[in-house]
C-alpha positions in Angstrom: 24.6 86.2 25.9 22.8 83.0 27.3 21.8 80.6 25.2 18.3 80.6 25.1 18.0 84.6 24.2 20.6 83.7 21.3 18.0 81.2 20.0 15.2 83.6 20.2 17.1 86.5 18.0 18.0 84.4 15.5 14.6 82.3 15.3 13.3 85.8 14.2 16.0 86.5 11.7 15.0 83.0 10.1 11.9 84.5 9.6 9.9 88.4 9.0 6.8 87.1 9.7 4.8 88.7 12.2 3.7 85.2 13.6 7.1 84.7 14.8 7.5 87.8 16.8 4.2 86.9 18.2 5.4 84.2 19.3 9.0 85.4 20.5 7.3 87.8 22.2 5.3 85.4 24.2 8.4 83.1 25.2 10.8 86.3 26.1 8.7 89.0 27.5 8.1 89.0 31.3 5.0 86.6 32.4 3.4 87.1 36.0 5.5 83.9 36.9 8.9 86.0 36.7 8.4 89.3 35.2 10.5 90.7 38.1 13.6 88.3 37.2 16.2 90.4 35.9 19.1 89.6 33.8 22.6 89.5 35.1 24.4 92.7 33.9 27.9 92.7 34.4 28.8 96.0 34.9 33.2 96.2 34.6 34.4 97.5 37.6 36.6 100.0 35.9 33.5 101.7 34.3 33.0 105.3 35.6 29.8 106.9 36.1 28.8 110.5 37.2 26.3 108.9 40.0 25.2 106.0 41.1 21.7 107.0 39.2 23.2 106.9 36.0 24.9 103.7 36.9 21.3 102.1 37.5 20.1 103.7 33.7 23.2 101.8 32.3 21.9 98.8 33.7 18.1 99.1 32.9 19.1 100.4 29.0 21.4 97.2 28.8 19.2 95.1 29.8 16.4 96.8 27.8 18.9 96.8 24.2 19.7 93.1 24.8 15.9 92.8 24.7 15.4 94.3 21.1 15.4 92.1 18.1 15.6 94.7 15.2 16.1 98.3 15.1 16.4 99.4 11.6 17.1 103.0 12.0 19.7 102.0 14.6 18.3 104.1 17.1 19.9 102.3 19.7 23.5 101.9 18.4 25.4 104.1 20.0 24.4 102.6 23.4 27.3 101.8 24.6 29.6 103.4 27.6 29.0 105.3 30.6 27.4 108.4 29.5 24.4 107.3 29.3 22.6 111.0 28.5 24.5 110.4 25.2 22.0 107.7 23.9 20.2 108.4 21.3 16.8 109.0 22.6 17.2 109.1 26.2 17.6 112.9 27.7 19.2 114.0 31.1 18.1 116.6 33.5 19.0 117.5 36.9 17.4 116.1 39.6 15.1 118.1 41.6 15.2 115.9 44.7 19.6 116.4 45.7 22.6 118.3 44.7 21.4 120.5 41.2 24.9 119.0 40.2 23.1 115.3 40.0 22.3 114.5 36.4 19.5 111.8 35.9 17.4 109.9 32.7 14.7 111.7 33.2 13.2 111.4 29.5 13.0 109.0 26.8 11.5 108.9 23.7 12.1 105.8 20.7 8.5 107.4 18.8 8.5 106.3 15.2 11.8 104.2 15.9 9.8 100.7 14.2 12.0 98.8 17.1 10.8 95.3 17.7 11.8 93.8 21.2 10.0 94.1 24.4 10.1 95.7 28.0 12.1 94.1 30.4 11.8 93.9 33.9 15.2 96.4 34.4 12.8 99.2 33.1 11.9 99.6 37.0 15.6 100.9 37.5 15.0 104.2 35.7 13.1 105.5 39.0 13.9 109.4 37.9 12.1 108.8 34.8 9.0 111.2 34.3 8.2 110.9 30.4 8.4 107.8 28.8 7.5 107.5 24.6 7.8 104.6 22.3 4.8 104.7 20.3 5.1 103.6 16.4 7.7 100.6 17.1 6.9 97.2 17.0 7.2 95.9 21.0 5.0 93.2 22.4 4.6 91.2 24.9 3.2 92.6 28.2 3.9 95.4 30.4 6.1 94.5 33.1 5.0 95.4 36.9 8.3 97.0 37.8 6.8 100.2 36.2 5.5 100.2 40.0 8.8 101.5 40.7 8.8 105.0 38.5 7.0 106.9 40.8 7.6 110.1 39.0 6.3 108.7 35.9 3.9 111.5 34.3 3.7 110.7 30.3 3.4 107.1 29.7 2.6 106.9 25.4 2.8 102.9 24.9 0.5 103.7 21.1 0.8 101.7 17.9 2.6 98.6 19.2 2.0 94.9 19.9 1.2 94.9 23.8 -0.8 91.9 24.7 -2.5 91.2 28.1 -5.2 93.0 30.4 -5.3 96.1 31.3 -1.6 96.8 32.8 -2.8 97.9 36.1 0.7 99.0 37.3 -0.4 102.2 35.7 -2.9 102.8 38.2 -0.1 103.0 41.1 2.1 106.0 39.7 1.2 108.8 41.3 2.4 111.3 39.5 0.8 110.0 36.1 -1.2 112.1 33.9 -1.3 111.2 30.6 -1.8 107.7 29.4 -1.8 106.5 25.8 -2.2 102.8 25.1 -4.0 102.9 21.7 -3.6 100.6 18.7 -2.4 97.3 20.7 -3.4 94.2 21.5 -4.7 94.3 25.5 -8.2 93.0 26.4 -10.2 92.2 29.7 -12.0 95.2 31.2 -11.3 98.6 31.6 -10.7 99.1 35.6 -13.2 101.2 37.5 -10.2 102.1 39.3 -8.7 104.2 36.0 -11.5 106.7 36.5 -10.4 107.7 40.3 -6.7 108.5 39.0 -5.8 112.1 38.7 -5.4 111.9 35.0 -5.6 114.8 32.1 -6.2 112.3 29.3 -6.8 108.5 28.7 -6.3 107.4 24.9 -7.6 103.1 24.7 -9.0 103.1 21.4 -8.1 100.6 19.3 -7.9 97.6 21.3 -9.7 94.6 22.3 -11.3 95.8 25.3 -15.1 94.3 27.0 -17.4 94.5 29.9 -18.7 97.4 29.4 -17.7 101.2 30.7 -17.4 101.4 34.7 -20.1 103.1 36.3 -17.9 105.5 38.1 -16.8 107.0 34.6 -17.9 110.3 36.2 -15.4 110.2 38.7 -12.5 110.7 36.0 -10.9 114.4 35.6 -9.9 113.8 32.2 -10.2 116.8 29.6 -9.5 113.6 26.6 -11.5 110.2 26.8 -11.0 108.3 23.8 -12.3 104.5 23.7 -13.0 104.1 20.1 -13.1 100.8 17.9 -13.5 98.4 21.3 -15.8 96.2 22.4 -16.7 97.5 25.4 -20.9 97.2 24.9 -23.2 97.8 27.6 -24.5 101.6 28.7 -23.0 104.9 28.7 -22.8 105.6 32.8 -25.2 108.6 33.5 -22.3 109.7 36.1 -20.7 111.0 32.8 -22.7 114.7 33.6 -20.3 114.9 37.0 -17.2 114.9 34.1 -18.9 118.8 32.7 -16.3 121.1 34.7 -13.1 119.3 32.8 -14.2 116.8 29.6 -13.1 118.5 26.4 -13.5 115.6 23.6 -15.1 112.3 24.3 -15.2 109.7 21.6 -16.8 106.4 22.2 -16.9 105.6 18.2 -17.8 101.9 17.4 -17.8 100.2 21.1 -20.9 98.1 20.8 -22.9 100.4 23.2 -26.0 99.5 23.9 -29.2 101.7 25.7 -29.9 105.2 25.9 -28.0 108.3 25.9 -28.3 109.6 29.6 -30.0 112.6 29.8 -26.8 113.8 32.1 -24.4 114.3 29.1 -26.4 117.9 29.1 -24.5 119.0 31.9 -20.8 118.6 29.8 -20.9 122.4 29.2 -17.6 122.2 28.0 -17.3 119.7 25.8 -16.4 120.4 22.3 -16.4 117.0 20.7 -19.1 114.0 21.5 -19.0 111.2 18.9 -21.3 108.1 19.5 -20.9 106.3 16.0 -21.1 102.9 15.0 -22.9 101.6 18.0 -26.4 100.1 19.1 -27.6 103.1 20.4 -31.4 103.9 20.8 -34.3 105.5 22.1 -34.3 109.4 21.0 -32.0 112.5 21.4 -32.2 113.8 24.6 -33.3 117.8 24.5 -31.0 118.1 27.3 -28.1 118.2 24.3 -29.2 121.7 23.7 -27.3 123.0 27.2 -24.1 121.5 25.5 -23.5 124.9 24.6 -19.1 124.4 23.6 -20.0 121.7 21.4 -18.2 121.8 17.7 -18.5 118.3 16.6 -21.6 116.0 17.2 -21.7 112.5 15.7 -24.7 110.2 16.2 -24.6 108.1 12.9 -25.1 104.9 12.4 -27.2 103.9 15.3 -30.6 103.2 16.3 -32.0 106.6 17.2 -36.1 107.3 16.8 -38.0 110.1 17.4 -37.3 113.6 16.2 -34.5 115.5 16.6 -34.6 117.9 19.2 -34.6 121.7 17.8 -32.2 122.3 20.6 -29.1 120.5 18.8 -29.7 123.5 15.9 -29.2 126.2 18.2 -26.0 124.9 19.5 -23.9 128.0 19.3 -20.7 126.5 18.5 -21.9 123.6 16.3 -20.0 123.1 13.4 -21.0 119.1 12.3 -23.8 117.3 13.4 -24.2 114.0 11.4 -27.0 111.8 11.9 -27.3 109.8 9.0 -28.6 106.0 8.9 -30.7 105.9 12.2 -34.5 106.1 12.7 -35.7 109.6 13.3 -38.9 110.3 12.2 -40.3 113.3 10.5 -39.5 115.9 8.5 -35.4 116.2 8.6 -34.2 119.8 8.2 -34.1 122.0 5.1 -31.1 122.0 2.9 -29.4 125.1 3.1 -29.7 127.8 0.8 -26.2 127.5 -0.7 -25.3 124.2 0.3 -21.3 123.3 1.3 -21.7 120.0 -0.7 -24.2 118.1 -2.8 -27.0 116.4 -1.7 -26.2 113.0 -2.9 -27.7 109.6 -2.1 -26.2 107.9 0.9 -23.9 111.0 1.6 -23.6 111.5 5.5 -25.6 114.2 7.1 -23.6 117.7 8.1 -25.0 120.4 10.2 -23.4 123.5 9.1 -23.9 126.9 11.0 -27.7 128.4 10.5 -27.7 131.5 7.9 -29.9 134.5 8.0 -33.2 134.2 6.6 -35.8 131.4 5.6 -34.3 128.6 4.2 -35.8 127.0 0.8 -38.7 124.8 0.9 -38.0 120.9 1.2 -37.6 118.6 -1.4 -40.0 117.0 -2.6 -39.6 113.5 -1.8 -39.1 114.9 2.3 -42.9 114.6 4.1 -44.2 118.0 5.0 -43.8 118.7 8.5 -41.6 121.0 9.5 -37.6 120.7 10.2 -36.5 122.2 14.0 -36.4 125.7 13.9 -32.3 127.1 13.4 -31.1 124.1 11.4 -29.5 124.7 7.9 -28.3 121.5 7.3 -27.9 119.1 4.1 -30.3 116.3 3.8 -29.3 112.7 3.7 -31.4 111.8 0.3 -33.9 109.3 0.7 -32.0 107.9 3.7 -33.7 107.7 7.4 -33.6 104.2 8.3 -29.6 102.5 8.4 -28.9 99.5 5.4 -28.8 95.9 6.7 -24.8 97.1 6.5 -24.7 100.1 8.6 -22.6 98.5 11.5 -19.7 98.9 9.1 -16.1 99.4 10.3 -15.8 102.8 10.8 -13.6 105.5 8.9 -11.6 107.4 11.5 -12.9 110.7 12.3 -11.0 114.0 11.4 -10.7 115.3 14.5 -7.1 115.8 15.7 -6.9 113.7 19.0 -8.4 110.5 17.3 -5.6 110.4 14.3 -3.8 107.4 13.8 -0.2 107.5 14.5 2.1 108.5 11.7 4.5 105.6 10.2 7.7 105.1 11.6 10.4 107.9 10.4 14.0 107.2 10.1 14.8 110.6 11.5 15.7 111.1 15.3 13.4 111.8 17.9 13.5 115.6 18.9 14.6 115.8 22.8 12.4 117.2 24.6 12.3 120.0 27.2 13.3 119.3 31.0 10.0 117.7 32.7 11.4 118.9 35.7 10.7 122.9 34.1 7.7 124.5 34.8 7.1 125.0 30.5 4.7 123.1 28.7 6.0 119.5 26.9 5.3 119.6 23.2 2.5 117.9 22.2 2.2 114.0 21.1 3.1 113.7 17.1 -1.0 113.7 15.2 -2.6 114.5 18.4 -4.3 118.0 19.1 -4.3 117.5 22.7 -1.2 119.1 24.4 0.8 117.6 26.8 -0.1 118.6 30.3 3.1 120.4 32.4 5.0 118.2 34.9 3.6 118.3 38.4 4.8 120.9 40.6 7.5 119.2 43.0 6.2 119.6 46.6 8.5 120.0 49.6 6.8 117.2 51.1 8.2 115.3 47.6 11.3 116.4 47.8 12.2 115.5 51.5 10.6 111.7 51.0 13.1 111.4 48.2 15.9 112.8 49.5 15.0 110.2 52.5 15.0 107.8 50.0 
C-alpha cells in the first residue's frame, strides 16, 4: 500500500467525524486532473481466472476495496481470490455477447452496506456490468468519467451518499441507461438539458443542491418518474412539459424555488397520477385545463402563491383522491366540508379533497363568505386559513407517496442477488420506492456483433 493512501485510512481512524471524510474524500477521490489514473494492481501470475473478463473485475474490485475506509458489516471481506462471482454483493451471469459458457460481473449491489470510501477510476473495468446499486453507504467524492466505459450500464442507483460535484455528465453517454437515481447527495450546478433527450424510464435528483432553473426541453424526456424535490432549481415550469402526457406517471417538483405560472400545458399529462408543486413561489391561478388530468390521484398545490378560485374542474377529477391547497391566496368561497368528514376541521390543518358523495353537502360554516364552493367538491376546509403565515416557505415534510420515500437506514443483512439482467423478467424494484425497475434492454443483433467485434 503506498504511502500516501496509508495516511489517508488512518487520518480517518483518528477521527469519526464527518469533516474528516469530507475531507479524505476530496484528497483521494478522482479530480478531473487524474480521475483516469489508476492504481497499480499486481495481479500474481499464478492466479487463475475463468476469463480474461473476470480477470479485469478482480482488478477494478481491488482497486475499488483498497478505496474503502470502513465497512462495518464487512460486506467486502471475503474479497479476496479469483472467483470473483463469490463476492459478496457482486452477481455473475453469462454473457450475451460470446460463448454462453463465459461468465461475467454483470450485477452489483452494496445497498444499505453504510460503506465509506469512494469510486475509483478501475470502476471503468467492469464493462459487462448492467446494474450497478450502492445507495445507503457513505461514498463521496465525485463520480469518476470511466463510467464512460460501461456501455451496458442500465440501473445506475448512486441515492443517500456523499457525492459532491456537478451533474456527472458521464451518465448521459451510456446508452443503454434507463434508470437513474442520484438523490440525497451533495452535487450542484445545473441540471443538463441534455438529461431530457436520454431514453430514460425514470430520473430521481431530489435532494441535492441543484440551480438554474429546469431546461426548457423538459418535454423531450420519456420518463414515467420525475422527481426534483427539495433543490434549488427556481425559475419556470417549461410549458413543453404537456409533450411528456403519453408516458409521465408521477412528477414531483416539491420545494424547488419555482417561480411563475403553472403552464396551461400540464392539461395534456392524461396519465399522470401524481403532480405535487409544494413549497414553492408559484402564482397566478389554477389553470381549468387541470380538469383534462383525468388519471390524477394525488394533487398538491400548498404553500404557494395561488389567487383566484379554484377551478370546479379539479372536483370532478375522476380519480382524485388528495388535493391539498392550503396556505395560498384563492379567493372565495372554499368548498363545503363533507357530510361525514375523514378528519376534523382543525385550525391550520392542511386541506384534503376526498372523493365527492351522493347528495348535497351541508351548508358552510359560518365564518366561510357565502358564495358558493365548485360544484363536485366534498372536501374539508382549512379553518380560517386562505392566505399562507409569514412562515409558510417552511422545510417541507416528505410526501407519502411511495417513489418520494427516503431511503431506509443501512441494514447489516446482505443484499439479496438479483435476477440475471441479461433475462427477459422484470428486476425487483428499488428498496422504499413504488416505481418498478424497468426490464433490461432487449440485446439486438446489431449489439451483439459490435461486441463480439470488440
Amino acid at each position: 500500500m503506498s504511502f500516501p493512501r496509508l495516511f489517508l485510512i488512518l487520518l480517518l481512524l483518528s477521527s469519526t467525524s464527518s469533516f474528516f471524510l469530507f475531507r479524505i474524500c476530496l484528497a483521494a477521490s478522482p479530480f478531473p486532473s487524474h480521475e483516469d489514473e489508476e492504481l497499480e494492481i499486481v495481479v500474481d501470475p499464478n492466479r487463475r481466472f475463468e476469463n480474461p473478463r473476470l480477470r479485469e473485475a478482480y482488478i477494478a474490485l481491488q482497486a475499488w476495496k483498497a478505496a474503502i475506509f470502513s465497512d462495518p458489516f464487512n460486506f467486502t471481506a471475503n474479497w479476496n481470490g479469483s472467483d470473483v462471482c463469490s463476492y459478496m454483493g457482486v452477481f455473475c451471469a453469462r454473457s450475451p455477447f460470446n460463448s454462453p459458457s463465459l461468465r461475467v460481473v454483470a450485477s452489483i449491489d452494496l445497498n444499505h452496506a453504510d460503506i465509506a470510501g469512494y469510486l475509483p477510476p478501475e470502476i471503468g473495468r467492469l464493462t459487462d456490468l448492467a446494474i450497478f446499486h450502492i445507495n445507503s453507504n457513505r461514498f463521496c467524492g465525485v463520480v469518476p468519467s470511466t463510467f464512460r466505459r460501461l456501455k451496458l450500464l442500465y440501473e445506475v442507483d448512486l441515492s443517500n451518499n456523499r457525492f459532491v460535484g456537478n451533474f456527472p455528465k458521464v451518465f448521459l453517454s451510456l446508452p443503454k441507461l434507463k434508470y437513474l437515481d442520484l438523490r440525497f447527495n451533495e452535487f450542484e450546478g445545473s441540471v443538463p438539458s441534455k438529461l431530457f433527450d436520454k431514453d430514460l424510464d425514470a430520473i430521481f435528483l431530489n435532494d441535492n443542491r441543484f440551480q438554474f432553473g429546469i431546461p426548457e426541453n423538459l418535454g423531450n424526456s420519456p420518463v414515467s418518474v420525475l422527481v426534483f424535490a427539495n433543490n434549488d432549481l427556481g425559475g419556470c415550469i417549461p410549458g413543453s412539459i404537456g409533450k411528456m402526457g403519453k408516458t409521465l406517471n408521477e412528477i414531483i417538483l416539491m420545494n424547488d424555488n419555482l417561480t411563475g405560472c403553472l403552464p396551461p400545458q400540464i392539461g395534456m399529462l392524461k396519465n399522470l397520477t401524481v403532480f405535487d408543486v409544494s413549497f414553492n413561489h408559484l402564482q397566478g391561478s389554477l389553470p381549468s385545463s387541470i380538469g383534462n388530468m383525468k388519471s390524477l390521484e394525488q394533487l398538491n398545490v400548498a404553500h404557494n402563491r395561488f389567487t383566484g378560485v379554484i377551478p370546479s374542474s379539479v372536483c370532478q377529477l375522476p380519480n382524485l383522491q388528495n388535493f391539498t391547497y392550503s396556505f395560498n391566496y384563492f379567493s372565495g368561497e372554499p368548498p363545503t366540508r363533507d357530510e361525514n368528514p375523514v378528519a376534523p376541521a382543525t385550525p391550520g390543518a392542511p386541506v384534503e379533497y376526498y372523493p365527492p358523495k351522493k347528495g348535497n353537502p351541508p351548508p358552510a360554516p359560518e365564518y366561510y363568505h357565502a358564495s358558493p364552493p365548485p360544484s363536485g367538491c366534498d372536501i374539508i376546509p382549512p379553518s380560517h386559513h386562505h392566505n399562507p403565515p409569514s412562515w409558510h416557505h417552511q422545510t417541507p415534510p416528505s410526501p407519502t407517496y411511495h417513489s418520494y420515500a427516503v431511503p431506509p437506514p443501512p441494514s447489516p443483512s446482505p443484499p439479496t442477488p438479483p435476477p440475471s439482467p441479461y433475462d427477459n423478467t422484470p428486476l425487483p424494484p428499488i428498496i422504499g420506492v413504488s416505481y418498478a425497475s424497468p426490464p433490461p434492454p432487449e440485446l439486438l443483433a446489431s449489439d451483439r456483433a459490435s461486441a463480439a467485434g470488440s
